[in-house]
C-alpha positions, -999 to 999 in steps of 0.1 A, spaced: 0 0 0 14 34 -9 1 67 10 -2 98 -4 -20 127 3 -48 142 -14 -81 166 -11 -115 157 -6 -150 166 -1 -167 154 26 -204 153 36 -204 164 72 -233 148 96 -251 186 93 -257 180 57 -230 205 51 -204 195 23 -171 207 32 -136 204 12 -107 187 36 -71 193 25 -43 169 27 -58 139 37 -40 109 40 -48 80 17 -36 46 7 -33 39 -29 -26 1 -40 -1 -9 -71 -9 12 -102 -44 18 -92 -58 50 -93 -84 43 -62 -77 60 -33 -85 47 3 -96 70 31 -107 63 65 -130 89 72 -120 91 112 -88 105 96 -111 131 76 -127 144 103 -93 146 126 -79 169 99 -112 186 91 -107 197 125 -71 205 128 -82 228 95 -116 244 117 -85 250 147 -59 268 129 -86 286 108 -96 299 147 -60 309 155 -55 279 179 -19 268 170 -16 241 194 -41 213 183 -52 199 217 -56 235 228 -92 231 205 -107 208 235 -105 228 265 -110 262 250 -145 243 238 -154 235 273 -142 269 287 -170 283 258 -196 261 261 -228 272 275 -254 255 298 -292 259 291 -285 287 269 -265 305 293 -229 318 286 -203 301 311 -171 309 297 -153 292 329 -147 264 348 -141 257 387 -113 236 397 -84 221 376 -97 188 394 -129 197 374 -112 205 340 -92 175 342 -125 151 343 -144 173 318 -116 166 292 -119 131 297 -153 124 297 -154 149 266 -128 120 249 -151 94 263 -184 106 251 -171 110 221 -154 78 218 -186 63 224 -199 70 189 -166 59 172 -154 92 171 -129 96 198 -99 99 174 -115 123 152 -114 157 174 -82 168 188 -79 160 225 -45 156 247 -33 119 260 -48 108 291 -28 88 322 -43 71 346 -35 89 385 -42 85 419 -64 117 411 -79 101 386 -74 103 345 -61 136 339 -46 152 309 -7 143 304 -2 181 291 -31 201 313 -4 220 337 17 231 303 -14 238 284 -26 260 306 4 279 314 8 287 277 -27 294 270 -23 320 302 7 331 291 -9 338 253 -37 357 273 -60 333 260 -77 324 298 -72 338 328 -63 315 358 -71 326 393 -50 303 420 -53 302 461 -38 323 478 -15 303 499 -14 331 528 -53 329 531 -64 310 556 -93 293 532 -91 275 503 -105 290 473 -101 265 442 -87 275 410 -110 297 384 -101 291 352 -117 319 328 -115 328 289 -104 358 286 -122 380 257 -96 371 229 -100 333 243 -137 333 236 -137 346 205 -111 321 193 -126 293 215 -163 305 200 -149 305 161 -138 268 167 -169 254 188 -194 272 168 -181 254 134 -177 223 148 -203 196 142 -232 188 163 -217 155 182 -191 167 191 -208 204 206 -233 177 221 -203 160 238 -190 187 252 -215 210 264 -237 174 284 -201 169 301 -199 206 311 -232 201 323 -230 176 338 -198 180 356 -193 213 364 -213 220 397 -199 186 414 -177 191 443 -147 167 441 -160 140 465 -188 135 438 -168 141 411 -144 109 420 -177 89 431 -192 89 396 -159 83 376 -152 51 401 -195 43 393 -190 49 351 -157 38 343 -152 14 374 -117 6 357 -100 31 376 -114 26 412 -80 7 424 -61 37 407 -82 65 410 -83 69 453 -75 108 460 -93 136 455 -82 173 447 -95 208 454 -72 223 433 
C-alpha cells in the first residue's frame, strides 16, 4: 500500500459538504483508487476548523470548547477547579469515543493517576494558554487561611477564538462537550471521583485521591 496525500469533499453529519485538504490516503499498485478512512477526515477537518480559529496548538481546540460552552442557553465561559477541567476533558474524549469518534477531534493523552485520569499536558497547556492571554487562571492564595479553588476563565480574545472553533464544529461533538460541562461542572470533588469510580469502574483501584485544586 502506498500513501499519499490528497483533497476531498466530505459530507459532514449537518448535511454540510465541506472540502478537507491533505488527507492521507492509501493507494494500492498502479491503481488509481484511493482509500480513506474517514476518522482521519474528520481529525484533519478539524485540525483545519483550529488553525482557521487561530488555535496553534491542536489539543488546545478541546478545552477552549469547554471553557466556551454554554449550559441551558447561558454563557459560562469558565470552569471551577483544575480537578474539574481534568474530568471534563476526559469524559469529553469518552463521550465522544462512544460513537466511534474519539480519534476524530483533537484531544491531549490521558494517564491514569491516583487523582484520577487527567490530561498528560493540562499543567503546560494552561500555562501557555495564560501566558498567550487566552484564559485567565485565578490560583489560592496560599497566605489565606481558606481554600479557594482554581477559576479558570476565557479571557475575551480566548472566547472569540474558543467561540470560532466550537461554533463550526459539528453537532456530536458540541453535544459531547457541552452534556459533560453540564454535567460536571457543579460537582464538588468527592462526587466528582464517586461517579468516575461508578461509570468507568476501571479506575477505582487507581483512582483513590481527591483534589480541590
Amino acid at each position: 500500500m502506498e500513501w499519499v496525500r490528497t483533497d476531498v469533499d466530505v459530507l459532514l453529519d449537518s448535511g454540510i459538504s465541506v472540502h478537507v485538504h491533505n488527507v492521507e490516503a492509501g493507494k494500492e499498485g498502479g491503481s488509481e483508487t484511493l482509500y480513506i478512512d474517514p476518522v482521519s477526515v474528520l481529525e484533519q477537518y478539524y485540525s483545519q476548523l483550529a488553525k482557521a480559529a487561530g488555535i496553534t496548538e491542536l489539543r488546545d481546540a478541546a478545552m477552549l470548547s469547554l471553557l466556551v460552552a454554554p449550559i441551558g442557553g447561558v454563557e459560562v465561559p469558565w470552569v471551577l477547579r483544575k480537578y474539574s477541567l481534568n474530568k471534563m476533558l476526559f469524559y469529553q474524549w469518552k463521550r465522544a469515543g462512544e460513537q466511534g469518534l474519539g480519534a476524530a477531534f483533537p484531544h491531549d493523552e490521558f494517564i491514569a493517576e491516583r487523582k484520577g485520569p487527567i490530561p498528560a499536558h493540562i499543567e503546560e497547556d494552561l500555562a501557555r494558554l495564560e501566558k498567550a492571554g487566552l484564559v485567565k487562571i485565578t490560583r489560592h492564595d496560599p497566605k489565606a487561611k481558606q481554600h479557594v479553588p482554581w477559576l479558570i476563565e476565557l479571557t475575551k480574545p480566548g472566547e472569540v477564538r474558543a467561540r470560532k472553533f466550537f461554533d463550526s464544529t459539528e453537532g456530536w461533538f458540541r453535544r459531547a462537550t457541552i452534556g459533560t460541562k453540564r454535567d460536571l461542572l457543579l460537582l464538588d470533588p468527592a462526587k466528582l471521583r464517586n461517579r468516575v469510580h461508578s461509570e468507568h469502574p476501571k479506575f477505582r483501584r487507581k483512582y483513590v485521591e481527591i483534589d480541590d485544586s
